[in-house]
C-alpha positions as CSV (number, residue, x, y, z in Angstrom):
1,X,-98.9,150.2,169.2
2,X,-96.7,150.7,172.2
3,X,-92.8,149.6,172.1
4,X,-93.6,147.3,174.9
5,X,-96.0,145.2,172.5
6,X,-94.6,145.5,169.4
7,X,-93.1,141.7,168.0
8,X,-89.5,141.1,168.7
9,X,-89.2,144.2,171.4
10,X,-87.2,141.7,173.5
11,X,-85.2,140.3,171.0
12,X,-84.4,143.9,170.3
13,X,-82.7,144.5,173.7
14,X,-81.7,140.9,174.0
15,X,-79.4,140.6,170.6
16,X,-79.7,144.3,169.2
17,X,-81.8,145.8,166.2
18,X,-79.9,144.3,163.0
19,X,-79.8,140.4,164.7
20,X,-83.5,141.2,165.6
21,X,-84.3,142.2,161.8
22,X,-81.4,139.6,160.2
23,X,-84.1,137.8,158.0
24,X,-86.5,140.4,157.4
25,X,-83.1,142.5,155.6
26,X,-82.2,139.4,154.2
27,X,-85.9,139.2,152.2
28,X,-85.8,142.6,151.3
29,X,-82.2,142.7,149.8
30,X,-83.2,139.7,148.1
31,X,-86.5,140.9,146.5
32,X,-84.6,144.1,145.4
33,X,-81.6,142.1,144.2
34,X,-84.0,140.2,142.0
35,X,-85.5,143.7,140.6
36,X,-82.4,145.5,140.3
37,X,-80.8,142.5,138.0
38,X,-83.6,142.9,135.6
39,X,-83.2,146.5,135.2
40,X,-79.8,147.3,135.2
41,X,-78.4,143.8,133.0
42,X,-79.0,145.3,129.6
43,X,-77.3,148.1,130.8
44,X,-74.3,145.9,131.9
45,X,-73.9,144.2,128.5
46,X,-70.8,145.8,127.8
47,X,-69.2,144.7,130.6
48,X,-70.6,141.0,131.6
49,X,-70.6,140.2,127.5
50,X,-74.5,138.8,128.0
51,X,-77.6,139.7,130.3
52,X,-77.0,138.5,133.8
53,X,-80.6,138.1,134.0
54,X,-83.0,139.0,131.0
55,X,-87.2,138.2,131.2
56,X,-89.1,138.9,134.2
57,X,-90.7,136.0,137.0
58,X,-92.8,134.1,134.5
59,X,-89.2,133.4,132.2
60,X,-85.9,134.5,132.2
61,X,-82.4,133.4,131.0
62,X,-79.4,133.9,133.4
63,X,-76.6,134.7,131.4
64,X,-78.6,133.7,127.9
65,X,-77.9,130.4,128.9
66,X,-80.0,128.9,132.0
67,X,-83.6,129.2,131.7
68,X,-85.9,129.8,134.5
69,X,-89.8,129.5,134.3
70,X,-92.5,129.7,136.5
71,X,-93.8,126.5,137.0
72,X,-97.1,127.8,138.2
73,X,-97.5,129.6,134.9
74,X,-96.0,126.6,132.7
75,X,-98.7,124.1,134.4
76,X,-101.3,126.8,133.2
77,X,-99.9,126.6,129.6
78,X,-100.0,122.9,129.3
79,X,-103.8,122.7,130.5
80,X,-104.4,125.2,127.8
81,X,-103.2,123.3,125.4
82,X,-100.7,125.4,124.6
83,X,-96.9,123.6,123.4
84,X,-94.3,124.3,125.9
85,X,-91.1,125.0,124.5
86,X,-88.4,122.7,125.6
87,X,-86.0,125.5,127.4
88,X,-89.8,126.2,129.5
89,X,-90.0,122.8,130.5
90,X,-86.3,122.7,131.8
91,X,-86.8,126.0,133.5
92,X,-89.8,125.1,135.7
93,X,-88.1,122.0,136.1
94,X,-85.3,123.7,137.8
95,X,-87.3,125.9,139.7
96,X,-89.4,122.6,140.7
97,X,-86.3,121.6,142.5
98,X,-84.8,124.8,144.0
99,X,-87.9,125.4,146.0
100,X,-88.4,121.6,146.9
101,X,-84.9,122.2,148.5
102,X,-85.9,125.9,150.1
103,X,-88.9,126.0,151.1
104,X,-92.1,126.2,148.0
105,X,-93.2,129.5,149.9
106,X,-90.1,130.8,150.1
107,X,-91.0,132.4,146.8
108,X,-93.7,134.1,148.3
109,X,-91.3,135.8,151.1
110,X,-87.8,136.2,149.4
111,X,-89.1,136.5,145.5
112,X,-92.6,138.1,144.9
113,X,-92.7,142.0,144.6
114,X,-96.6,141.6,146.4
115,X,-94.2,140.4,149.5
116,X,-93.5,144.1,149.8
117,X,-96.5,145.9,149.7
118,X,-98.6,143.3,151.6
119,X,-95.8,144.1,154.5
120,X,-96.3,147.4,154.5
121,X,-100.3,147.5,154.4
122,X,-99.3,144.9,157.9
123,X,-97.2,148.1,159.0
124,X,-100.2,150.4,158.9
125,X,-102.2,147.9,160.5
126,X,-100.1,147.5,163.5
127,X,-99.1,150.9,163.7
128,X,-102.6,151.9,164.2
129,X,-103.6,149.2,166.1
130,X,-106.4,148.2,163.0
131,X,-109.3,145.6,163.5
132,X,-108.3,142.1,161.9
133,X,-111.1,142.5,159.3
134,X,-112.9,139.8,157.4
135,X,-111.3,136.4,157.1
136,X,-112.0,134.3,154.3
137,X,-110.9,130.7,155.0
138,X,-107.4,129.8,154.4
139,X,-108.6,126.8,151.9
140,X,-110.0,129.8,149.8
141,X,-106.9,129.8,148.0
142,X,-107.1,126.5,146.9
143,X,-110.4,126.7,145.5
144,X,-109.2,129.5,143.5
145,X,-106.3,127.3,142.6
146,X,-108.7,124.9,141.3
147,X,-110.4,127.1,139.4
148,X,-107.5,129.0,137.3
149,X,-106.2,125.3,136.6
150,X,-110.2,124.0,135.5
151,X,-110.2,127.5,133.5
152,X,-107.8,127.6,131.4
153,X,-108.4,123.8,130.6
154,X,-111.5,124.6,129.2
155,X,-111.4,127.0,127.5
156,X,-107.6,127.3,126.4
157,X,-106.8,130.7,127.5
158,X,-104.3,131.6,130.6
159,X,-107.2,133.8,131.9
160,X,-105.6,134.0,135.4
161,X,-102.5,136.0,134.4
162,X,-104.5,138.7,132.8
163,X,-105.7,139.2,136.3
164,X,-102.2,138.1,137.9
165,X,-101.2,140.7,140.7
166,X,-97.7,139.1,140.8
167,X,-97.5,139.4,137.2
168,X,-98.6,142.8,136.7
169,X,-96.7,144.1,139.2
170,X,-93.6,142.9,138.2
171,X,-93.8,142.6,134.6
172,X,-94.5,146.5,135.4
173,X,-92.0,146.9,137.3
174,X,-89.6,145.7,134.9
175,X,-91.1,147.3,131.5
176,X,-92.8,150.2,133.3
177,X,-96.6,149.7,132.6
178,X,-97.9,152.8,134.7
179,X,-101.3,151.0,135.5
180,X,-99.1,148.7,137.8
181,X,-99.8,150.8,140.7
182,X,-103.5,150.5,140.4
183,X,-103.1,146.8,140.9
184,X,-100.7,147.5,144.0
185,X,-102.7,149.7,145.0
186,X,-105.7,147.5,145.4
187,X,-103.9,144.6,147.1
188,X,-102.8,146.9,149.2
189,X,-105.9,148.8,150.5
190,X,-107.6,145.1,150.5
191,X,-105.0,144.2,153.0
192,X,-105.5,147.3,155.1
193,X,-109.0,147.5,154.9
194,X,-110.7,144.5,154.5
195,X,-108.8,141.7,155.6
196,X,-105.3,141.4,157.3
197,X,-102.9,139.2,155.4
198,X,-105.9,138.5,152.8
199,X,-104.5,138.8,149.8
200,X,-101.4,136.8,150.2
201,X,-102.7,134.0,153.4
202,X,-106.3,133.5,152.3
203,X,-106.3,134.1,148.2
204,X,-103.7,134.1,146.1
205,X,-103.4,130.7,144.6
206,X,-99.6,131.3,143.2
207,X,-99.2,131.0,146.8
208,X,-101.2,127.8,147.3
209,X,-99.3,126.5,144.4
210,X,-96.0,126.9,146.1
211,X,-97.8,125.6,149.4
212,X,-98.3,122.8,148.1
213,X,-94.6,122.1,146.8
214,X,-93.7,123.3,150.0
215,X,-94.9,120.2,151.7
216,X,-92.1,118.1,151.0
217,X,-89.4,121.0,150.8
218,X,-86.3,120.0,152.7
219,X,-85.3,123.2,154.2
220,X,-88.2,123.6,157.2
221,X,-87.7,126.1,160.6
222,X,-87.7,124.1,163.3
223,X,-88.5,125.1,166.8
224,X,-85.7,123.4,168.4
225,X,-85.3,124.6,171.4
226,X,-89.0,125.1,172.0
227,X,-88.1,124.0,176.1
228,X,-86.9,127.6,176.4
229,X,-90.2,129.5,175.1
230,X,-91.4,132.2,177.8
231,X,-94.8,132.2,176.2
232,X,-94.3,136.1,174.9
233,X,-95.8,134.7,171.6
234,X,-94.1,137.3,169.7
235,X,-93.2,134.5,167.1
236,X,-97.2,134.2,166.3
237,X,-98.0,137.9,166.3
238,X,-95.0,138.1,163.5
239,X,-95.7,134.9,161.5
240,X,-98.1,135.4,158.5
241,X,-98.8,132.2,158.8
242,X,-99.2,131.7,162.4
243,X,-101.3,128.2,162.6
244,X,-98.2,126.3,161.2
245,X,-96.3,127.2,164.5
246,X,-98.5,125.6,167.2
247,X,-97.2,121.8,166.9
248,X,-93.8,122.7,166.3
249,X,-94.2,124.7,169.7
250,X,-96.2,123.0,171.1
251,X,-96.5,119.5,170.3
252,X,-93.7,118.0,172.5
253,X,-96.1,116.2,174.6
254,X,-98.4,114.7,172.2
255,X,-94.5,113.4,170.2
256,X,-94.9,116.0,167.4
257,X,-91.1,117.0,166.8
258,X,-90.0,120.5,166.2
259,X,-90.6,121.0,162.5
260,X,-92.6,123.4,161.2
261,X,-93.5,121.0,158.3
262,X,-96.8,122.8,157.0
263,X,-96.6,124.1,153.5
264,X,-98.6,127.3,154.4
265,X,-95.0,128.3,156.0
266,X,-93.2,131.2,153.9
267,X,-89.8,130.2,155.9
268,X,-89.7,134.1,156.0
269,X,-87.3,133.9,159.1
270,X,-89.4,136.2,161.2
271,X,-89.9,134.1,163.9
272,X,-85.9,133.5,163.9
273,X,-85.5,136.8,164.4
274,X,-88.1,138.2,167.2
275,X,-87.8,135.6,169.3
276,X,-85.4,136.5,172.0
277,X,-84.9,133.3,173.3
278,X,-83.4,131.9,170.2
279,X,-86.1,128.8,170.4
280,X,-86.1,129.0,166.4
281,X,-84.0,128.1,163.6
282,X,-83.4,127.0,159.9
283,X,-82.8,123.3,159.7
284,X,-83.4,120.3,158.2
285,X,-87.2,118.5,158.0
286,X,-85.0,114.9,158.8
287,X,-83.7,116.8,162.0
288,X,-87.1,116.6,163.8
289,X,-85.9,116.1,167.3
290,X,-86.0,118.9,169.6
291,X,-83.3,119.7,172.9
292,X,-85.7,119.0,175.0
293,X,-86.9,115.8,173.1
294,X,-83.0,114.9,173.3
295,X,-82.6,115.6,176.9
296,X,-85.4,113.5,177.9
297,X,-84.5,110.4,175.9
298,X,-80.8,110.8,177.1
299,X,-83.1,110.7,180.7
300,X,-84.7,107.9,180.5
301,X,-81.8,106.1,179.1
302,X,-79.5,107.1,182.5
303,X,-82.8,105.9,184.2
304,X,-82.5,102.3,182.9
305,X,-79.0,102.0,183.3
306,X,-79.4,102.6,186.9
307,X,-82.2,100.0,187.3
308,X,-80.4,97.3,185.4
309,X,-77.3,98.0,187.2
């Protein structure tokens, strides 16, 4: 792939490298952040007096104090059948309501370790300029959604998270399982070779799970100064999710404000940051009135002044 079509080349020159990678550093510090607490709190013990953060994504305690559970995993316990310990309750409870403030996918850009190798299968692929590959339809994940829940309700077991990527990969990470890296490893070659953004856009149903919470998640990008768009459509060759972005963009004539208000949205930030026009930014999903939406009511309100003067 040429400089001159590679996503956010403009906002490169325009606002410089780090302000044209701001979110994508963000992610990744994040992500490693998360990792790097898990490893090194036992061995900061002496010094904090408790773990800082002890478990791994499925359930942890911050500071032996605050629990945190996955509430994708607890919901999978329940239909089993299985008791859910009171601390598990309050910690997907609090999870819950951190995402349905963030964003529900944001756990699948700032939090899951997949995140990291699905981005850099994407890297080959537009490095080499690959094919798009087979595309299973985005509802996929859904069904198999459906059918983890349905599983482990009738037959009692959590079958899904002996299969878990997510899971495996992190609980590996964390307690060093060495067959970890077969399962990266075949996410990733799925991603480069069969289908672009499949594992993460079209079948992971942690991912739909969060989707779903992310529906009515208060923090949404907003394309709020979508007036200004030159049409480089960097902003969809970046998203990994690039269907949510068309009525945000687009939809100022048909009334449809500036929200990006789909759940598939990961609020990664990407399109923040390659857009060298600025028409993107974090806000508010109450805020949904664009600039140009603004300047055209303000418009036709100087208009009919002037006739009822």
């Amino acid at each position: 792939m040429s400089a001159k079509t590679y996503p956010g080349f403009d906002a490169v020159k325009a606002r410089g490298w780090l302000a044209a990678h701001k979110w994508l550093l963000v992610r990744r510090a994040v992500q490693l952040s998360i990792l790097a607490l898990f490893l090194a709190s036992p061995l900061l013990v002496p010094y904090t007096g408790a773990w800082i953060l002890k478990g791994n994504l499925t359930s942890s305690l911050i500071l032996g104090t605050v629990p945190l559970s996955d509430p994708f995993i607890v919901l999978q316990s329940l239909l089993a059948g299985h008791l859910a310990a009171g601390t598990a309750l309050i910690g997907a409870a609090i999870v819950l309501v951190f995402y349905a403030l963030v964003g529900g996918r944001a756990y699948c850009s700032f939090v899951c370790p997949m995140n990291i190798v699905t981005d850099a299968s994407l890297w080959l692929v537009r490095r080499f300029d690959l094919s798009k590959g087979w595309q299973p339809g985005r509802e996929t994940r859904l069904w198999i959604l459906a059918s983890v829940m349905v599983t482990a309700l009738i037959t009692g077991i959590m079958a899904w998270e002996l299969l878990n990527p997510v899971t495996i990969l992190h609980r590996g990470l964390v307690y060093g399982v060495g067959y970890v890296w077969t399962v990266a490893l075949a996410v990733f070659l799925y991603d480069l070779v069969v289908s672009r953004r499949g594992w993460c856009g079209h079948l992971c149903p942690m991912g739909a799970f969060y989707g779903l919470l992310g529906k009515v998640s208060l923090v949404r990008v907003s394309a709020a100064k979508r007036q200004a768009c030159n049409d480089c459509m960097d902003c969809y060759a970046i998203c990994p999710e690039p269907h949510v972005i068309t009525p945000a963009l687009r939809g100022a004539d048909g009334g449809v404000g500036p929200i990006i208000l789909s759940g598939d949205c990961t609020n990664c930030g990407r399109c923040i940051d390659v857009c060298s026009k600025d028409v993107f930014a974090f806000d508010v999903r109450f805020n949904n009135a664009s600039t140009d939406d603004k300047f055209n009511d303000k418009d036709k309100m100087i208009s009919t002044d002037r006739h009822a003067a």
